[in-house]
TITI-143176 format. One record per residue (C-alpha): residue in one letter; z, y negated, x negated. Coordinates in steps of 0.2 Angstrom, whole numbers, padded with zeros to 4 digits. Example, Ala and Ser with C-alpha at 12.3 -4.5 7.8 and 13.67 -1.06 7.14 Angstrom:
ATOM  residu      w      v      u
ATOM       A   0039   0022  -0062
ATOM       S   0036   0005  -0068
//
This chain:
ATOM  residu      w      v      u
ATOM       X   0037  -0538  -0546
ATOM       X   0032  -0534  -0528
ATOM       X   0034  -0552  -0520
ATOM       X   0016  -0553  -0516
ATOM       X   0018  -0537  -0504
ATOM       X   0021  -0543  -0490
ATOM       X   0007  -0557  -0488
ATOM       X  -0007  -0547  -0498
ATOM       X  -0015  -0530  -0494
ATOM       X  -0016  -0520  -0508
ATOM       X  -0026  -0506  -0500
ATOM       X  -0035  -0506  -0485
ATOM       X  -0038  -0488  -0479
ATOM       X  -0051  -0481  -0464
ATOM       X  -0043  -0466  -0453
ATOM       X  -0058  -0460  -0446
ATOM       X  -0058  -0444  -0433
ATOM       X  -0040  -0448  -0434
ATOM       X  -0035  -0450  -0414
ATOM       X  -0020  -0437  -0417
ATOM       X  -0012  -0448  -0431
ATOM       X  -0013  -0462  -0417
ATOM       X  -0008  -0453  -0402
ATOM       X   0008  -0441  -0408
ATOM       X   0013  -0449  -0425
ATOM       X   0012  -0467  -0425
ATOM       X   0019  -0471  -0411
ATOM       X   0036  -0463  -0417
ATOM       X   0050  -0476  -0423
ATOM       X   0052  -0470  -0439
ATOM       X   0032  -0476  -0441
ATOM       X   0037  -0494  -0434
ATOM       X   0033  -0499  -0451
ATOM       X   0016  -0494  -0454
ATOM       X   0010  -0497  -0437
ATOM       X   0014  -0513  -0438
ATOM       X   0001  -0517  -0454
ATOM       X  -0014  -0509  -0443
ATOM       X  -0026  -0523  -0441
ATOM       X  -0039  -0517  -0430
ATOM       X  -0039  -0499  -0420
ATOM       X  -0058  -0494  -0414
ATOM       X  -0060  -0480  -0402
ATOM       X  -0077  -0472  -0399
ATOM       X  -0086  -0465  -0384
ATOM       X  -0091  -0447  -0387
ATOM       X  -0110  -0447  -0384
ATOM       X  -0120  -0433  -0376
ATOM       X  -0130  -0420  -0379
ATOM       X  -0145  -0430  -0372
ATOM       X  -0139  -0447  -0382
ATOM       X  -0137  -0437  -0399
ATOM       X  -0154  -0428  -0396
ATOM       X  -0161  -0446  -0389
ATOM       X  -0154  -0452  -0408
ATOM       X  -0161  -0439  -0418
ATOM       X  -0178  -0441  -0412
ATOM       X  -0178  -0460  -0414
ATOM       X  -0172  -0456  -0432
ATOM       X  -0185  -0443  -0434
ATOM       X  -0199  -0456  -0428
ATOM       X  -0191  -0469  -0440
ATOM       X  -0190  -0459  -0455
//
């Protein structure tokens, strides 16, 4: 019944705004398991107050 689950994903789920999970959780042994299935971990630069406003008048122009 569950042969395929170990070669087929049957779920893909996005942690997003998640660092904690990442940082205190995951790296614990008894997580081993689930770590090990993350495919791909993206970390993003906080922007600044002069990007964001840069970006919101570009968006404003735009739209």
């Amino acid at each position: 019944m569950n042969v395929k689950m170990d070669y087929e994903s049957p779920m893909a789920l996005i942690l997003s705004g998640q660092s904690e999970l990442w940082d205190k959780k995951l790296k614990l042994q008894s997580y081993a398991a689930i770590r090990q299935r993350i495919d791909l971990i993206v970390v993003v630069a906080v922007a600044t107050a002069f990007e964001m406003t840069l970006r919101a008048e570009i968006f404003v122009r735009c739209h």
